[in-house]
Legacy VTK file of the C-alpha trace (Angstrom):
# vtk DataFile Version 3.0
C-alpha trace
ASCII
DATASET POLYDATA
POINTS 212 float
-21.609 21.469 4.663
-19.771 19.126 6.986
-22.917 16.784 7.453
-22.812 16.530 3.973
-18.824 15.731 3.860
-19.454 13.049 6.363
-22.422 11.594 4.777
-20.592 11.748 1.182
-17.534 9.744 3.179
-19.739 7.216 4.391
-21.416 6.718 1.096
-17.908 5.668 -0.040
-16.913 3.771 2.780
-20.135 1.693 2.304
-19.254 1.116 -1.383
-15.706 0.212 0.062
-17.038 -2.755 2.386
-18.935 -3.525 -0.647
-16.035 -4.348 -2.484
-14.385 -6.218 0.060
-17.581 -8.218 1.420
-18.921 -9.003 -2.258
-15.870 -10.228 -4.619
-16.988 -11.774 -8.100
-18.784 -15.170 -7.355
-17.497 -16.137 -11.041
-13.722 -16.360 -10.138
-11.657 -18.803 -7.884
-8.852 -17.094 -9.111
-8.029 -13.886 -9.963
-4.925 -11.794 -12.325
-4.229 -8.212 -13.346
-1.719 -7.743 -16.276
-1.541 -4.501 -16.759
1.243 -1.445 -17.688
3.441 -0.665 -15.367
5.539 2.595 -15.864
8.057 0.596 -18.029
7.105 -3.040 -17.672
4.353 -4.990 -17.590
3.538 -7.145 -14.601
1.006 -9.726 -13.490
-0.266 -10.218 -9.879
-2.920 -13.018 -9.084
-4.511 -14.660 -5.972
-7.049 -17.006 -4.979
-7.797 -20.820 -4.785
-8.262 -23.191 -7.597
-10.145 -26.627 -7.505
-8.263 -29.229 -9.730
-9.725 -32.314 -8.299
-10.548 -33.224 -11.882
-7.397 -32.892 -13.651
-4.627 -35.263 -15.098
-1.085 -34.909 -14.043
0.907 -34.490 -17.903
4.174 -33.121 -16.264
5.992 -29.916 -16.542
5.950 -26.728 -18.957
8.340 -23.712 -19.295
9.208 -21.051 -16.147
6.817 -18.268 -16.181
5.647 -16.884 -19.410
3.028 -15.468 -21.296
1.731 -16.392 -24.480
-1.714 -14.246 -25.693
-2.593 -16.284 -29.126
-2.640 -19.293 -26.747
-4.460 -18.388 -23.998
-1.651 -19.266 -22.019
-0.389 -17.298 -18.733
1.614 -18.800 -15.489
2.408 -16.699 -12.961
5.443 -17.437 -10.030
8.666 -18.395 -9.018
10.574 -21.055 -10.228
9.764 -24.858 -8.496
8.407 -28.027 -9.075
5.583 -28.082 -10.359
2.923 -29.597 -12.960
0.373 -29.199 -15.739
-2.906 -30.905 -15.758
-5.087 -31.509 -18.800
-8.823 -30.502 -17.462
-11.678 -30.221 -19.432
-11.645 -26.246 -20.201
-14.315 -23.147 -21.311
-13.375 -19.978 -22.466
-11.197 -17.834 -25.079
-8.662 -19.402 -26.999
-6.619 -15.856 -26.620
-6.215 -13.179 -25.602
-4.325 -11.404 -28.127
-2.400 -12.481 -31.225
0.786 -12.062 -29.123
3.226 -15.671 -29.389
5.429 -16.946 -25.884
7.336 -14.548 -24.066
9.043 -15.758 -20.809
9.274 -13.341 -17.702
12.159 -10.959 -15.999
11.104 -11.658 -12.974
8.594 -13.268 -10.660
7.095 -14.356 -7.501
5.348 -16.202 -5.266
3.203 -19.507 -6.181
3.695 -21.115 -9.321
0.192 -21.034 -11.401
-1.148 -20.654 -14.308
-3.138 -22.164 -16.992
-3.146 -22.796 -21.221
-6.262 -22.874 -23.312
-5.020 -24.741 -26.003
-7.868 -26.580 -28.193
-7.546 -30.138 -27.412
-5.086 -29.442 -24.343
-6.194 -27.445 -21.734
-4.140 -27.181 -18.570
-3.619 -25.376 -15.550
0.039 -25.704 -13.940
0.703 -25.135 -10.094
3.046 -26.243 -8.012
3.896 -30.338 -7.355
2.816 -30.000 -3.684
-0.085 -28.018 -4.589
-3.320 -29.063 -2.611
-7.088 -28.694 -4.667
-8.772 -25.564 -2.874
-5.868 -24.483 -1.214
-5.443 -20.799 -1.171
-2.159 -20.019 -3.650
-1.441 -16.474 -1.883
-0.004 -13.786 -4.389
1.943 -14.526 -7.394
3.807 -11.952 -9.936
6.054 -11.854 -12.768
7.059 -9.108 -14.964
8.180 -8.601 -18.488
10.917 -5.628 -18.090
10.850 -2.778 -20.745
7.645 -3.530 -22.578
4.182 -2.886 -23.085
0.518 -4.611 -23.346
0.710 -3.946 -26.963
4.464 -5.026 -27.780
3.665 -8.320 -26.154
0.648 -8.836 -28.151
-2.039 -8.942 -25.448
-5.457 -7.559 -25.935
-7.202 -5.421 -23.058
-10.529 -6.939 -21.878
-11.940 -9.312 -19.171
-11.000 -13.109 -19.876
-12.641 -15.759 -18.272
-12.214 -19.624 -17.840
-14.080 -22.139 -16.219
-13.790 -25.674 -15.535
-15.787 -28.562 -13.317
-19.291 -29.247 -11.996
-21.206 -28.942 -8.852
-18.721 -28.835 -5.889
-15.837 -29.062 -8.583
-16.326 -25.971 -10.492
-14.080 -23.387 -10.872
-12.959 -20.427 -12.860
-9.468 -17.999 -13.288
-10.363 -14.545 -14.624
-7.884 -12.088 -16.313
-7.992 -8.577 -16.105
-5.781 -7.455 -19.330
-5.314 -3.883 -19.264
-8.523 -2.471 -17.947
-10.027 -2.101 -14.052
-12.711 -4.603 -13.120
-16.328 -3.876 -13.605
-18.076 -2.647 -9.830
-20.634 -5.284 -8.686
-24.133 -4.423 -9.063
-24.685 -4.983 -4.967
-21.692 -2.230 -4.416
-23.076 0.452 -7.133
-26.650 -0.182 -4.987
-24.830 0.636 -1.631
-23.185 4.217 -3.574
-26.772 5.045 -4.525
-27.545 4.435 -1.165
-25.010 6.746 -0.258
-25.644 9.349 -2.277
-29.529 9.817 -1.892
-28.979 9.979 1.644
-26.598 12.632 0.965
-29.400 14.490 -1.252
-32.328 13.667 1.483
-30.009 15.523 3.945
-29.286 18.255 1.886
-33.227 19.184 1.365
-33.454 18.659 5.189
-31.089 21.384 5.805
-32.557 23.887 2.693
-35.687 23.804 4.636
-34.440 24.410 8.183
-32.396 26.859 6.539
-35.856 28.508 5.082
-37.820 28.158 8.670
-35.470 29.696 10.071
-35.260 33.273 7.711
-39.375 33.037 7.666
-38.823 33.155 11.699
-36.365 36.107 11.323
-38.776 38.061 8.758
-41.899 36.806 11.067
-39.720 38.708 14.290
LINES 1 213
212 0 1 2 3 4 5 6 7 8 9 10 11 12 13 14 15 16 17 18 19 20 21 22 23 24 25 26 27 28 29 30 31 32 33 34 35 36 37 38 39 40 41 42 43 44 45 46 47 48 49 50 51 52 53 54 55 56 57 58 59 60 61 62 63 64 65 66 67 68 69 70 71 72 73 74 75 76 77 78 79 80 81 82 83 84 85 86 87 88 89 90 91 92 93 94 95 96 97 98 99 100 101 102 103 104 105 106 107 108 109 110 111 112 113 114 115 116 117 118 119 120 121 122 123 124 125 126 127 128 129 130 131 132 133 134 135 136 137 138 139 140 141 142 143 144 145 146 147 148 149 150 151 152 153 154 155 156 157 158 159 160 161 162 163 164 165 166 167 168 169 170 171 172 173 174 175 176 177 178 179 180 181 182 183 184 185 186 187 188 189 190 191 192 193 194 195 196 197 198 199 200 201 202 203 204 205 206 207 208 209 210 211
């Protein structure tokens, strides 16, 4: 039984450094909103490449805003929105503008608007520059009070070397990469090969017993 606690340990461990070694190729940026006992808060991280955009000045402190598409993420500081040529939902929720209790870190965010897409981030902010971790949090609410729809929520922007994407996780977990649920299949028929190895030693060895 212990070979088989160790090899179920590694299977996981495997699927672990899967996780870590293989993010999602289809986000620069990445944010969880999710419930948190009684608030809701947003944490993000990442890079984002805005060599393309157009500087159109500054928008509100950190807020969200679900039948917009709109999200933005950080402390208070000087920063900017850029129009950029934009795919993806137009919301992500029926939710209108709510601004934050709190927040942290990097100012960033972006607004799907039809017709005026932006992504905001901080005046000194430099294209491909990694933004470290950014929060804010709505105090006694919930997912549903502030309108926001669980799912996955994608947008993407640019060409070639230019391209770029933020992805929202709204209330759910992300999705395991097909490369880590390969490595925990790995795992776990190595843990069933080993198992069958020791049933049959285990059966030599009472046919030796009964043979004495």
């Amino acid at each position: 039984m212990q070979v088989g606690k160790i090899v179920v340990a590694g299977a996981f461990a495997v699927l672990g450094v899967g996780f870590l070694a293989a993010p999602r190729a289809d986000a620069a940026y990445i944010a969880y909103l999710s419930q948190d006992s009684a608030n809701v808060v947003v944490t993000g991280s990442g890079s984002l490449n805005v060599s393309n955009c157009s500087n159109v000045g500054g928008v509100p402190s950190a807020f969200v805003s679900a039948n917009a598409a709109e999200l933005v993420l950080g402390a208070s500081a000087p920063f900017e929105a850029c129009f950029i040529t934009m795919s993806g939902p137009t919301s992500f929720g029926a939710g209108g503008s709510f601004s934050r209790d709190a927040a942290t870190g990097s100012y960033v965010g972006l607004g799907n608007i039809p017709g005026s897409a932006q992504i905001v981030l901080a005046r000194t902010y430099v294209s491909g520059a990694p933004l470290g971790t950014s929060t804010a949090t709505w105090d006694n609410t919930t997912l549903a009070a502030l309108g926001i729809t669980d799912g996955t929520y994608v947008w993407t922007w640019g060409n070639g070397a230019n391209a770029d994407s933020f992805t929202l996780y709204a209330g759910v977990s992300p999705i395991p990469e097909p490369a880590s649920l390969a490595l925990l299949g790995s795992g776990l028929a190595a843990l069933a090969l080993q198992r069958r190895r020791k049933s049959g030693g285990a059966a030599q060895a009472a046919a030796a017993i009964a043979d004495a």
